[in-house]
C-alpha positions as a Markdown table, in Angstrom:
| # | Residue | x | y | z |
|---|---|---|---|---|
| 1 | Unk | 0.0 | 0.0 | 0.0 |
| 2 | Unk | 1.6 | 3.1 | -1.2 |
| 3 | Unk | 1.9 | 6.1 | 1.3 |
| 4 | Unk | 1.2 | 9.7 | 0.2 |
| 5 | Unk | 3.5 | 12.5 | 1.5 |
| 6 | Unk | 1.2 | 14.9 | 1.1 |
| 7 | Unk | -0.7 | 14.0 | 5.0 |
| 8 | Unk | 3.0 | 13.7 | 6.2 |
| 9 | Unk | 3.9 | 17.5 | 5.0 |
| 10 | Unk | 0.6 | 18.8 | 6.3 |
| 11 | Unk | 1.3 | 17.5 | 9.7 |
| 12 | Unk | 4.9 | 18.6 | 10.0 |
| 13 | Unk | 4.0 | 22.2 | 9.0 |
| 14 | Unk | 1.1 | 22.1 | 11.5 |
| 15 | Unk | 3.2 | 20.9 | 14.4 |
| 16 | Unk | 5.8 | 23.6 | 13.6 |
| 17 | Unk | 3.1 | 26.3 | 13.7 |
| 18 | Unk | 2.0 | 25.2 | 16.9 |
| 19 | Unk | 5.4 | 24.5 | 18.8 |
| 20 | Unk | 6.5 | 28.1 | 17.6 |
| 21 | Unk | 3.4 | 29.2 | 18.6 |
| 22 | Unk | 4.2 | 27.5 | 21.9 |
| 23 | Unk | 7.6 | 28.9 | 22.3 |
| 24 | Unk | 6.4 | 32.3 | 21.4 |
| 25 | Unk | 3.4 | 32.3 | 24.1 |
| 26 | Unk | 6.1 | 31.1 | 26.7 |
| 27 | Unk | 8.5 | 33.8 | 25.8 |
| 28 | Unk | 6.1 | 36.1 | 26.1 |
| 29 | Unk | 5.2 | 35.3 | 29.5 |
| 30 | Unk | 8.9 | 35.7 | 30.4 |
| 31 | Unk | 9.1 | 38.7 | 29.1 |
| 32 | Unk | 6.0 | 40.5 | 30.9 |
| 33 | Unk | 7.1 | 38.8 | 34.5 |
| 34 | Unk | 10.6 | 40.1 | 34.2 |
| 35 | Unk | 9.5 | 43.4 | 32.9 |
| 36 | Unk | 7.2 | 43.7 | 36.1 |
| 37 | Unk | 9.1 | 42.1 | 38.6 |
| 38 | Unk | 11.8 | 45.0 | 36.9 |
| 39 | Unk | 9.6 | 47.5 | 37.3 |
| 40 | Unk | 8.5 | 47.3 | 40.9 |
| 41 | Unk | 12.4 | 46.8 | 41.7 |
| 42 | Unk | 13.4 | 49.9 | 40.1 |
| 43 | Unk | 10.7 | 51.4 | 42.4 |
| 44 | Unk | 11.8 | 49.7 | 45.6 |
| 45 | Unk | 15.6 | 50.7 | 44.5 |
| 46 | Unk | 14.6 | 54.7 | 43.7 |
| 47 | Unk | 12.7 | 54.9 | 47.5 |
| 48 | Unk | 15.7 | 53.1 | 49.2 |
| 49 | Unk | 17.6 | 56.4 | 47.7 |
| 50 | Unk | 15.5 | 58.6 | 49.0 |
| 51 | Unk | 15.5 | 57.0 | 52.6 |
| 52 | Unk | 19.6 | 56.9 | 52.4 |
| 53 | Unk | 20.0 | 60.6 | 50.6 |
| 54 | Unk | 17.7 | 61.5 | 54.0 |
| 55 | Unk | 19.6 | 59.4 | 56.4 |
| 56 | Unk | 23.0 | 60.7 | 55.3 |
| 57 | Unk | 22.0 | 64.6 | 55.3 |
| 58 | Unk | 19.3 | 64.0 | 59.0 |
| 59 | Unk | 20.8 | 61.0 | 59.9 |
| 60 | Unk | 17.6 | 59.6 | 60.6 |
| 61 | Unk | 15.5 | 57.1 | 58.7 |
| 62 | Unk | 12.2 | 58.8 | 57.7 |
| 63 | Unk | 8.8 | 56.4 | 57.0 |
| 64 | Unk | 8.8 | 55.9 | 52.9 |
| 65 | Unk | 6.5 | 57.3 | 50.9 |
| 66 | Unk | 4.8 | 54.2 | 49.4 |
| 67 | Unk | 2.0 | 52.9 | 51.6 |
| 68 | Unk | 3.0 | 49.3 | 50.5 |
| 69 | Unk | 6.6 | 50.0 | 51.6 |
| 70 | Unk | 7.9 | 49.7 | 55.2 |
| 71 | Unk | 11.4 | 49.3 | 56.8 |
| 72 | Unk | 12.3 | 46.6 | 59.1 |
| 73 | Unk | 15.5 | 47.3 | 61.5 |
| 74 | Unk | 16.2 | 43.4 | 61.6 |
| 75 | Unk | 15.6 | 40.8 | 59.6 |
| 76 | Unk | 14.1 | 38.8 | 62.6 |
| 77 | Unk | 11.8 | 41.6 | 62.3 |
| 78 | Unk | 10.7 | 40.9 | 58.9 |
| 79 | Unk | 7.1 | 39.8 | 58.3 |
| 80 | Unk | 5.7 | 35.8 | 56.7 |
| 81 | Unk | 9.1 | 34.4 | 57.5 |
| 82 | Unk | 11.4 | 35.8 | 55.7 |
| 83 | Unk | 14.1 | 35.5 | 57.7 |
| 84 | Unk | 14.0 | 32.0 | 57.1 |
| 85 | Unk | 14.0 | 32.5 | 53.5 |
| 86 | Unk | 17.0 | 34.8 | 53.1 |
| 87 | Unk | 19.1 | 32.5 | 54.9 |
| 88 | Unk | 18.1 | 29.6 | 52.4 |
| 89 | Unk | 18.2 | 31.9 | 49.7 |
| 90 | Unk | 20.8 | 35.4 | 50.8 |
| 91 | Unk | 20.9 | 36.7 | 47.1 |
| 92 | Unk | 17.5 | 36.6 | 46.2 |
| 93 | Unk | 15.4 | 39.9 | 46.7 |
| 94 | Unk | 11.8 | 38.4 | 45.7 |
| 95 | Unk | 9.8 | 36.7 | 48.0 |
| 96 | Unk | 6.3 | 35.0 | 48.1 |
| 97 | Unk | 4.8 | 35.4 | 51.6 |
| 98 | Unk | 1.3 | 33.6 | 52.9 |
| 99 | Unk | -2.0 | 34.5 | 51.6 |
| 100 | Unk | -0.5 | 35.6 | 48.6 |
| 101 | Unk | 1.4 | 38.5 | 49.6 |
| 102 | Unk | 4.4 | 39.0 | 47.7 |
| 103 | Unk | 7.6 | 40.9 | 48.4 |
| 104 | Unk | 10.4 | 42.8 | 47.1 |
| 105 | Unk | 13.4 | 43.9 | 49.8 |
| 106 | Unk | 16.4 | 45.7 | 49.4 |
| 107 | Unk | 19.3 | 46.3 | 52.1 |
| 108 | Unk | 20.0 | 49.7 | 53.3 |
| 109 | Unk | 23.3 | 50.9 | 54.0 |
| 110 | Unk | 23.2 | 50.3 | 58.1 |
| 111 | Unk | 21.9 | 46.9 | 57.6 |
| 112 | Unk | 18.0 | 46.9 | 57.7 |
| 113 | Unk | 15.9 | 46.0 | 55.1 |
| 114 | Unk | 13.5 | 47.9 | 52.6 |
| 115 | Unk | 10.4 | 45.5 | 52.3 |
| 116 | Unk | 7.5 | 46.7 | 49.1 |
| 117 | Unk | 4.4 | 44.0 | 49.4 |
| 118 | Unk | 3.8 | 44.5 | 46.2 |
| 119 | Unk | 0.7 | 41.5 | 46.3 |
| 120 | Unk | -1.9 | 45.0 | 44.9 |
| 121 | Unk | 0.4 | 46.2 | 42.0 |
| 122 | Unk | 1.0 | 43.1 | 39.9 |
| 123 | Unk | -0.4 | 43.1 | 37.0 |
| 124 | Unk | 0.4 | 40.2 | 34.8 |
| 125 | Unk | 0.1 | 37.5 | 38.0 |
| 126 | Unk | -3.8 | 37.6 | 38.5 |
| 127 | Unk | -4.4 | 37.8 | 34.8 |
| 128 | Unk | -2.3 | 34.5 | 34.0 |
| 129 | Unk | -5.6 | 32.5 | 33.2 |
| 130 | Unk | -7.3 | 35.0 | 31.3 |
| 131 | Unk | -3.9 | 35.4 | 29.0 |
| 132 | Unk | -3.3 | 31.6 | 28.7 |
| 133 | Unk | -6.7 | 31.7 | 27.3 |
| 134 | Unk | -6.2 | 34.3 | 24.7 |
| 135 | Unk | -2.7 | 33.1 | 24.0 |
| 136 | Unk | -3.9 | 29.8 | 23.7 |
| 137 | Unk | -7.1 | 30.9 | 21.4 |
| 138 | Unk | -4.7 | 32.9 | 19.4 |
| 139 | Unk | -2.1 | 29.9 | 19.3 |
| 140 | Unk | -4.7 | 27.5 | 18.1 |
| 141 | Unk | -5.8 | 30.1 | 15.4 |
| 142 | Unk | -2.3 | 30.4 | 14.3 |
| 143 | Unk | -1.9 | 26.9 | 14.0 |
| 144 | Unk | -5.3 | 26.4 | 12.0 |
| 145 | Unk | -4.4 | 28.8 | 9.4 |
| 146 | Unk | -0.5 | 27.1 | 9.3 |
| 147 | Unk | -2.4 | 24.0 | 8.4 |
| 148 | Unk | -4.8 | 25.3 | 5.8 |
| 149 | Unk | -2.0 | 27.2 | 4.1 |
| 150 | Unk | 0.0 | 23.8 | 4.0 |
| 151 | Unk | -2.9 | 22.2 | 2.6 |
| 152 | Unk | -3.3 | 24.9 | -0.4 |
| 153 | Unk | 0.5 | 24.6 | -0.8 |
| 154 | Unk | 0.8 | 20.5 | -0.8 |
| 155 | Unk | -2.5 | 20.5 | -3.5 |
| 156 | Unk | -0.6 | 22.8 | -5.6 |
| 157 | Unk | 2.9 | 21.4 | -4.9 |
| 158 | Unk | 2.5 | 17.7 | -4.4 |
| 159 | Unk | -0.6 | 17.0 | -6.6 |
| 160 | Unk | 1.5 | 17.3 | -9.6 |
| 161 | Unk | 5.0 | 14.9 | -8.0 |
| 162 | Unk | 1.8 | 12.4 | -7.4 |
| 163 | Unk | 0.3 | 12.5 | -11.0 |
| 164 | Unk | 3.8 | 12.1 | -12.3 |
| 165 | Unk | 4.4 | 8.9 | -9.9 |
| 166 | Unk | 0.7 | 7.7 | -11.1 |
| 167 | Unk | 2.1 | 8.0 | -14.8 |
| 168 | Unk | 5.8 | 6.5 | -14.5 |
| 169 | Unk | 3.8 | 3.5 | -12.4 |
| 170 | Unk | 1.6 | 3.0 | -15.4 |
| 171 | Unk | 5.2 | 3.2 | -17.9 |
| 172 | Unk | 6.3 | 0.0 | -18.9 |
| 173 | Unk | 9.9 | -0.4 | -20.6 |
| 174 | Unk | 8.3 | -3.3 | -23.6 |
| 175 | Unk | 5.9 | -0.2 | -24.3 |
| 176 | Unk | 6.3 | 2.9 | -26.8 |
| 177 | Unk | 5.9 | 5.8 | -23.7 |
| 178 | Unk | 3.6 | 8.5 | -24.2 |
| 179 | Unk | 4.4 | 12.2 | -24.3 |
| 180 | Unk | 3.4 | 13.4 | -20.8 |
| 181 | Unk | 5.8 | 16.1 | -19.8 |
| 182 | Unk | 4.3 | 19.2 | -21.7 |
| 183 | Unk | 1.6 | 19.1 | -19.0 |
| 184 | Unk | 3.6 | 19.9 | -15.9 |
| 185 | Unk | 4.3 | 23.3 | -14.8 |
| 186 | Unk | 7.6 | 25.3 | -15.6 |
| 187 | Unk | 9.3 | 24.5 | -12.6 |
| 188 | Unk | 11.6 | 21.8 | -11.0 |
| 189 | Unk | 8.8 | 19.2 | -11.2 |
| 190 | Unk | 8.5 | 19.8 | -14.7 |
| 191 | Unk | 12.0 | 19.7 | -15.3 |
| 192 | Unk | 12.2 | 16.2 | -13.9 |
| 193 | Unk | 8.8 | 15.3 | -15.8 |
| 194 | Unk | 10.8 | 16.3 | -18.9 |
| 195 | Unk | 14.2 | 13.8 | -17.6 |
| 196 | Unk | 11.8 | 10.8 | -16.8 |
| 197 | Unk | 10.2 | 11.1 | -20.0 |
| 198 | Unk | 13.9 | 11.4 | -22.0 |
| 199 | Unk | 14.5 | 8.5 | -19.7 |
| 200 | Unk | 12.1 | 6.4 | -20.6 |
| 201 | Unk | 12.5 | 6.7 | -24.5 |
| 202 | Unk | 15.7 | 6.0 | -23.9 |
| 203 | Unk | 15.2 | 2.4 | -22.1 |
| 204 | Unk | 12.6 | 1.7 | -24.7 |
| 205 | Unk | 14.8 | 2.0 | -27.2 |
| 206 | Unk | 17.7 | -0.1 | -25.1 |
| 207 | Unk | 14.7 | -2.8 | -25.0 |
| 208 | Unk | 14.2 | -2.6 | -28.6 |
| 209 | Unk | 17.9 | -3.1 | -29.4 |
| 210 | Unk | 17.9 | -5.9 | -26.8 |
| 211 | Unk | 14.9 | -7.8 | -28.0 |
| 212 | Unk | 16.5 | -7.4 | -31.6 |
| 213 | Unk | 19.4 | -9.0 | -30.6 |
| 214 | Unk | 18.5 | -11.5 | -28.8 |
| 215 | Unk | 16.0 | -12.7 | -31.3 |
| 216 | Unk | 18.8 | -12.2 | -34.2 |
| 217 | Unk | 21.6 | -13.6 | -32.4 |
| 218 | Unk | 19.1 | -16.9 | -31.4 |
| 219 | Unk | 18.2 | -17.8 | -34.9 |
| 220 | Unk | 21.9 | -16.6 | -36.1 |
| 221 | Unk | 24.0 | -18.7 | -33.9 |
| 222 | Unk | 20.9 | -21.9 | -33.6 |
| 223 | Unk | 20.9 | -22.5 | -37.6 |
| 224 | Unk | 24.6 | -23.0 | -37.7 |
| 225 | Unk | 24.3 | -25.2 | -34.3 |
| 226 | Unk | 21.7 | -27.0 | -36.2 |
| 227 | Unk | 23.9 | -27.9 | -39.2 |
| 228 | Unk | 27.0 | -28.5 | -37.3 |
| 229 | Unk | 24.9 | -31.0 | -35.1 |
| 230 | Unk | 23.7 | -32.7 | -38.6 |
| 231 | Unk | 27.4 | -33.1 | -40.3 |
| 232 | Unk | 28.6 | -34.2 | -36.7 |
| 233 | Unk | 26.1 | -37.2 | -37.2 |
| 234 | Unk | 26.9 | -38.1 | -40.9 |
| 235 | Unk | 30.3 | -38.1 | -40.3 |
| 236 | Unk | 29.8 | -40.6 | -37.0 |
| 237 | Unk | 28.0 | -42.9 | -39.3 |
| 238 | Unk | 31.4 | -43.4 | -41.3 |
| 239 | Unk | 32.6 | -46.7 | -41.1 |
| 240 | Unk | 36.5 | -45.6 | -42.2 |
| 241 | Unk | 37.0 | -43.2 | -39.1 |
| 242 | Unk | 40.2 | -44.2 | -37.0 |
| 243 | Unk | 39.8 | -44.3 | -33.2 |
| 244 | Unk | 41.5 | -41.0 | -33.2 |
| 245 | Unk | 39.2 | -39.3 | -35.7 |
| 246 | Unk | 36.1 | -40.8 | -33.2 |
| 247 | Unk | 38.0 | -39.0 | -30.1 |
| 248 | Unk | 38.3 | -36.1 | -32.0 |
| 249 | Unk | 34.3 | -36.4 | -33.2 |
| 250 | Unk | 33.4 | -37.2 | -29.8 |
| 251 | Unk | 35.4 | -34.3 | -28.7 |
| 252 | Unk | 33.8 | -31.7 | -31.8 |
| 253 | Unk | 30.4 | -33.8 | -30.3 |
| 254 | Unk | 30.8 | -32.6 | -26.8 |
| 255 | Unk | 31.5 | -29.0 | -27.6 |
| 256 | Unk | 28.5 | -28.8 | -29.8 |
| 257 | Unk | 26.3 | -29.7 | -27.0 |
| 258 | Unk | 27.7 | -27.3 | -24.6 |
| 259 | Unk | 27.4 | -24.6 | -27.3 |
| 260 | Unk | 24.0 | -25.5 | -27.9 |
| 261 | Unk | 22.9 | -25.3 | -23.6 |
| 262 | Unk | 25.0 | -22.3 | -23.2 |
| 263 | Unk | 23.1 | -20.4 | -26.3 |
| 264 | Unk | 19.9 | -21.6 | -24.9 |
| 265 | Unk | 20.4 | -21.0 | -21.4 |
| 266 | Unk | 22.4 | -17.3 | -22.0 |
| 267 | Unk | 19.3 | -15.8 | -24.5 |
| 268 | Unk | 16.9 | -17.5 | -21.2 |
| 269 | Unk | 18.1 | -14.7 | -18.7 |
| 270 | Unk | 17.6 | -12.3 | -21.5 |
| 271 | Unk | 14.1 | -12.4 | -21.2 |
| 272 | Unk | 12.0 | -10.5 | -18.8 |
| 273 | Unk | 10.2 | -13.4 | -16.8 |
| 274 | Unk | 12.8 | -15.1 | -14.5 |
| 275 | Unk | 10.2 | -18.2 | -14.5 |
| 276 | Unk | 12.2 | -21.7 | -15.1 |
| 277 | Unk | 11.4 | -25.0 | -15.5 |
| 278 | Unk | 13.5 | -26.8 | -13.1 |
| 279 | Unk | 14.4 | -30.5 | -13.8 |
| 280 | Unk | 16.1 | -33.6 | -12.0 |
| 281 | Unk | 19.1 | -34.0 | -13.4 |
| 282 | Unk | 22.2 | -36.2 | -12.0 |
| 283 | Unk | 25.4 | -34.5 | -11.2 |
| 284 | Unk | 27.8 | -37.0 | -11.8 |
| 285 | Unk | 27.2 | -37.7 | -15.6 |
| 286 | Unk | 27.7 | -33.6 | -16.2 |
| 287 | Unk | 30.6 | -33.3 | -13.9 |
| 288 | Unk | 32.4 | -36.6 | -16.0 |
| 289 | Unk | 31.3 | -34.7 | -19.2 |
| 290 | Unk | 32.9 | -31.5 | -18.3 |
| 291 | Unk | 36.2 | -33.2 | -17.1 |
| 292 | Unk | 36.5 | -35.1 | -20.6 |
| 293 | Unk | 35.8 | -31.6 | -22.2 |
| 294 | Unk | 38.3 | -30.1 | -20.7 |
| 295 | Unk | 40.9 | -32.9 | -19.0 |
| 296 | Unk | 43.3 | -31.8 | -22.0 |
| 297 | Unk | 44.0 | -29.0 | -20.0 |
| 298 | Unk | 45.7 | -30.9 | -17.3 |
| 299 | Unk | 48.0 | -33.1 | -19.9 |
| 300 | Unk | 51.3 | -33.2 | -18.3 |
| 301 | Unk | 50.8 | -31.4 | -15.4 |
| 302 | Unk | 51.5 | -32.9 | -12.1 |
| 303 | Unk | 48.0 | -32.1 | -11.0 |
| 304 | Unk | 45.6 | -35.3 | -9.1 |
| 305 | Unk | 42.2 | -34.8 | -9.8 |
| 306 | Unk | 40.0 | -36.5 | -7.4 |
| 307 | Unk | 36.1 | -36.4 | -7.5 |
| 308 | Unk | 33.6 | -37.0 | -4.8 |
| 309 | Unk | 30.2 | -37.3 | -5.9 |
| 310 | Unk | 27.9 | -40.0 | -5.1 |
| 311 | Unk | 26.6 | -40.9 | -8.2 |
| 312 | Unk | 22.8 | -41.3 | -7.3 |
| 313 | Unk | 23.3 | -37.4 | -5.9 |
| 314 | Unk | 21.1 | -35.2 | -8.0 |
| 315 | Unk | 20.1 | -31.4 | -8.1 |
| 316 | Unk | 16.7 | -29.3 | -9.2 |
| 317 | Unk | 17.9 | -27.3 | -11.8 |
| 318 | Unk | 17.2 | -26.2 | -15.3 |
| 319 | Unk | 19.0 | -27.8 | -18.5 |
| 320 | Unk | 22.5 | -26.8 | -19.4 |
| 321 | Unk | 22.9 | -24.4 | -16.3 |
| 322 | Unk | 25.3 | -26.6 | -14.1 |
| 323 | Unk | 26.9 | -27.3 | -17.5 |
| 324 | Unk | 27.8 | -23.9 | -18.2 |
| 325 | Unk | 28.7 | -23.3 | -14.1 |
| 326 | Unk | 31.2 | -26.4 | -14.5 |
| 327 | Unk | 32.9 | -25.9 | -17.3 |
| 328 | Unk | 33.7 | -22.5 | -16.5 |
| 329 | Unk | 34.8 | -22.8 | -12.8 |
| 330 | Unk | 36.4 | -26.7 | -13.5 |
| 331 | Unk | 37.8 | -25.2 | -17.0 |
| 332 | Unk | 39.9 | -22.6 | -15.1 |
| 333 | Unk | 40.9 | -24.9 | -11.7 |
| 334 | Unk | 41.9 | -27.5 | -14.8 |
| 335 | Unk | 43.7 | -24.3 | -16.7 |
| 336 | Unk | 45.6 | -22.5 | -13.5 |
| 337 | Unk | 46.8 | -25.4 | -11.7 |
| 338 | Unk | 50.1 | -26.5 | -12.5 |
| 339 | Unk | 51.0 | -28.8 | -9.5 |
| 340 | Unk | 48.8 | -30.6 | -6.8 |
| 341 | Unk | 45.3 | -31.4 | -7.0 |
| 342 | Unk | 41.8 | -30.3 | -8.0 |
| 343 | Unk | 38.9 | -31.6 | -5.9 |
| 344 | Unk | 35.2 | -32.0 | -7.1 |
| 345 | Unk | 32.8 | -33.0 | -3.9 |
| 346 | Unk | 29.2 | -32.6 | -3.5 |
| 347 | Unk | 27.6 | -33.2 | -0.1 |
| 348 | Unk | 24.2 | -31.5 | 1.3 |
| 349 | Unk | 23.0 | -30.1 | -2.0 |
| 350 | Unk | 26.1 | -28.1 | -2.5 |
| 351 | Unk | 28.9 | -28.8 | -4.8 |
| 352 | Unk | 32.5 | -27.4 | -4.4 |
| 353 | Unk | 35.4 | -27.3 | -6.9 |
| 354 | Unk | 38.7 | -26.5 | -5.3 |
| 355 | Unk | 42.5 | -26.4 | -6.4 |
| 356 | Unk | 45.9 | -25.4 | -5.5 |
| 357 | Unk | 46.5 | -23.1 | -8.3 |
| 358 | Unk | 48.3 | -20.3 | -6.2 |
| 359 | Unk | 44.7 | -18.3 | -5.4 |
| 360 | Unk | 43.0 | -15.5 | -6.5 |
| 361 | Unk | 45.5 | -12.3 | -6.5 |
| 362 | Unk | 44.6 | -9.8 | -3.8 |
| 363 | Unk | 43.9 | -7.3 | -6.5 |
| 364 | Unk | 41.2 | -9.3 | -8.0 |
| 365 | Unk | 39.3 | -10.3 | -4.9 |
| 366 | Unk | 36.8 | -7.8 | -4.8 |
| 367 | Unk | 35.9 | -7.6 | -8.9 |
| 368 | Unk | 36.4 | -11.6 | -9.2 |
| 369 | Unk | 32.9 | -11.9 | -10.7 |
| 370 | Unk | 33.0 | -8.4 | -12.7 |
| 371 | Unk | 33.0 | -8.8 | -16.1 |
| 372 | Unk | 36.4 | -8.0 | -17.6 |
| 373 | Unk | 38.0 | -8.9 | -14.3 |
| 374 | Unk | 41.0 | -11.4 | -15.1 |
| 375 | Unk | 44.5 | -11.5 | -14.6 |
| 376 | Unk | 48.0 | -11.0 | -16.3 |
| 377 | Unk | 48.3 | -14.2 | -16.8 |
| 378 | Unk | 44.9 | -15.0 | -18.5 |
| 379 | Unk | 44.5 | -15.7 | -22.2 |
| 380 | Unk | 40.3 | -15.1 | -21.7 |
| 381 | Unk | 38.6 | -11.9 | -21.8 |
| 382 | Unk | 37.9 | -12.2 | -18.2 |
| 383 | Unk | 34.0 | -13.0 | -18.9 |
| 384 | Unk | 33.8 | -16.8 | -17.4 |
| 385 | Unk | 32.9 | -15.7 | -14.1 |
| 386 | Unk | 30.6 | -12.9 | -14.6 |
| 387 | Unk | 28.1 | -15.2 | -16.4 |
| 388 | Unk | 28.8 | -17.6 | -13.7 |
| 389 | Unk | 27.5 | -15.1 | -10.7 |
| 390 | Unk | 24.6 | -14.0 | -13.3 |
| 391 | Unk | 23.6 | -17.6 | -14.6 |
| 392 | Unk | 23.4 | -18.2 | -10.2 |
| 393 | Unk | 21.1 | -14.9 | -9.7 |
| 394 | Unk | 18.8 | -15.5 | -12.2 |
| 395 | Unk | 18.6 | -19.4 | -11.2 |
| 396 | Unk | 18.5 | -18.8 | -7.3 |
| 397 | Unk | 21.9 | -20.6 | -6.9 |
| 398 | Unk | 23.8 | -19.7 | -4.1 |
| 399 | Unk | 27.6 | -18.9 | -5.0 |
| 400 | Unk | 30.4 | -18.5 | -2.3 |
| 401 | Unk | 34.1 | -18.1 | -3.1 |
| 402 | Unk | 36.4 | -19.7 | 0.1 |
| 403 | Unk | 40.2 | -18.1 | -0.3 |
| 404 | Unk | 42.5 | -20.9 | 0.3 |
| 405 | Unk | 46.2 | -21.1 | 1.7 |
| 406 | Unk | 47.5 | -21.9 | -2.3 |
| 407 | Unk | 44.4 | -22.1 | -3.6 |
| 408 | Unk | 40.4 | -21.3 | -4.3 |
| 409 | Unk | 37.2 | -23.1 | -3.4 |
| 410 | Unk | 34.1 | -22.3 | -5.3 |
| 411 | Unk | 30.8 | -24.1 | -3.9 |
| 412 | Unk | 27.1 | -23.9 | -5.2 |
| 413 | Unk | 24.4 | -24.3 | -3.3 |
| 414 | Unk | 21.5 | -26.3 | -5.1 |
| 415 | Unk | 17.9 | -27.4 | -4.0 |
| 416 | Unk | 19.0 | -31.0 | -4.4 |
| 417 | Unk | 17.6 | -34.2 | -4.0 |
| 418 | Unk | 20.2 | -37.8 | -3.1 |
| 419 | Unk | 18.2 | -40.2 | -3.7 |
């Protein structure tokens, strides 16, 4: 189920209206309790210089002029307590006494103290309900026009990003694609419109030139398959061959039929549907046919080749695919290894071909199954092992590589069945 962005941007831009809304309503009730709080201070502080100026010049403390103002000689004097709290607290010059009296004290210059009860001039205190209710009314407001601007802006912005993913959904690469960029707006959603259409005509055309291929290259390669498969018949029905001439024809024979499963199986995974038939097959019959393809290539080398496969051991797979899997993994561990042995077991499903022919160079590890990828040494075009990794993809084989001390272990992982 496909998910829309268009809720999702909405929602963000509504909860960023209301948490600015919500920082700017709490910032405002900072600012109007310091600005009070500094204004009855500054009114505490000018009377306190109006009792010293009097003191130094009569030296004698006159009553203040503020009704709300009084001075206390000690602070054990001091009214609701307060004592207590400026020893907790000696800094602090703002107070909250009982019964909601509130104070503001200042320290005169021979030690008493300058108390305001400011509890009948605040302001902003008693109407704290009253502004959380128009801040919040306003806040909500705020927020409900964020979100109906967001919701103009998302029709107008996203509507068109979710016709043009309706119409590269509907797109398919086997299809001539329509012309549907014109009707995008001049913008950055138009531009890209205008790439995915370019985009498109250009993998149709890649699909046409593949499809081509592939169809010319199958009846191109199969007709001269056919009649080399016809004069490899005649000339086993001579009765003059030598025993050489029918190891050569058997030979000729083999590599005809590998030509043939590797033609068939290659133009397979060219086609779209990855759909297979899988069949039985034995895997000791292929792995002896690969090893008299391509023993030549151990002629006098010291090289032991020992095989492990229990002949009754079979795998699910379909035709020619281990045949093109073995003769290019056995045809290199039969090309590469000059000395020692080359192992062919099969246990659990999963057959492994290992030799001793010096291992993969540390420079090729990570591109082993690249096409191109080879070494100095080869005489190939480095190719053998990318259709290897691509024949296992598309077949659902699974391929692991084991670096060995001397040598390399290559095991594939069938659905197999030992009877």
């Amino acid at each position: 189920m496909k998910k829309s962005i268009q809720p999702e941007f909405i929602l963000k831009v509504c909860m960023i209206a209301l948490v600015t809304s919500g920082v700017f309503i709490f910032m405002n009730f900072i600012f109007l309790f310091v600005v009070e709080d500094a204004f009855l201070s500054r009114n505490l502080n000018k009377e306190a210089q109006v009792l010293e100026s009097h003191y130094s010049n009569a030296g004698s403390w006159k009553q203040p002029e503020s009704k709300s103002m009084k001075r206390y000689e000690t602070a054990a004097s001091l009214p609701d307590n307060l004592e207590r709290l400026m020893k907790e607290e000696p800094d602090r010059s703002e107070f909250y006494g009982q019964e909601g009296r509130h104070y503001h004290l200042a320290t005169l210059s021979d030690g008493s103290y300058l108390v305001s009860e400011v509890s009948q001039q605040l302001l902003v205190r008693p109407m704290r309900k009253g502004l959380f209710v128009v801040y919040g009314v306003l806040s909500l407001l705020v927020t409900v026009i964020a979100c109906l601007v967001a919701y103009g802006m998302a029709r107008k912005t996203i509507r068109p990003i979710t016709q043009l993913a309706n119409e590269v959904a509907s797109l398919e690469p086997s299809r001539a694609p329509e012309t549907f960029a014109e009707g995008y707006p001049k913008n950055e959603i138009g531009q890209l419109a205008h790439q995915l259409e370019n985009s498109m005509q250009r993998i149709y055309a890649f699909v046409q030139r593949e499809q081509n291929f592939s169809r010319d290259v199958s009846h191109d390669l199969r007709t001269p398959l056919a009649v080399a498969s016809g004069a490899i018949e005649i000339l086993e029905t001579q009765e003059e061959t030598t025993q050489e001439q029918k190891a050569l024809l058997e030979r000729i024979k083999l590599s005809h039929v590998h030509m043939s499963l590797t033609v068939r199986a290659l133009l397979s995974m060219a086609r779209e549907s990855s759909s297979v038939d899988l069949v039985d097959q034995k895997v000791m019959p292929i792995v002896e046919q690969t090893i008299l393809q391509y023993g030549d290539r151990l002629e006098g080398k010291p090289v032991k080749l020992e095989v492990s496969v229990p002949y009754a051991a079979t795998i699910a797979a379909a035709n020619g695919v281990l045949e093109i899997l073995l003769s290019n993994i056995l045809g290199n561990a039969f090309q590469y290894t000059m000395e020692g042995a080359v192992h062919v077991t099969f246990k659990d499903g999963e057959l492994t071909i290992s030799d001793t022919a010096g291992g993969i160079p540390e420079a090729l590890k990570s591109t082993l199954f690249e096409a191109n990828s080879k070494s100095e040494h080869s005489s190939g075009y480095g190719l053998g092992l990318s259709i290897v990794k691509r024949l296992c993809e598309y077949h659902s084989i699974d391929l692991s590589i084991t670096h060995l001390e001397g040598g390399t272990a290559i095991s594939l992982k069938f659905n197999s069945k030992v009877s």
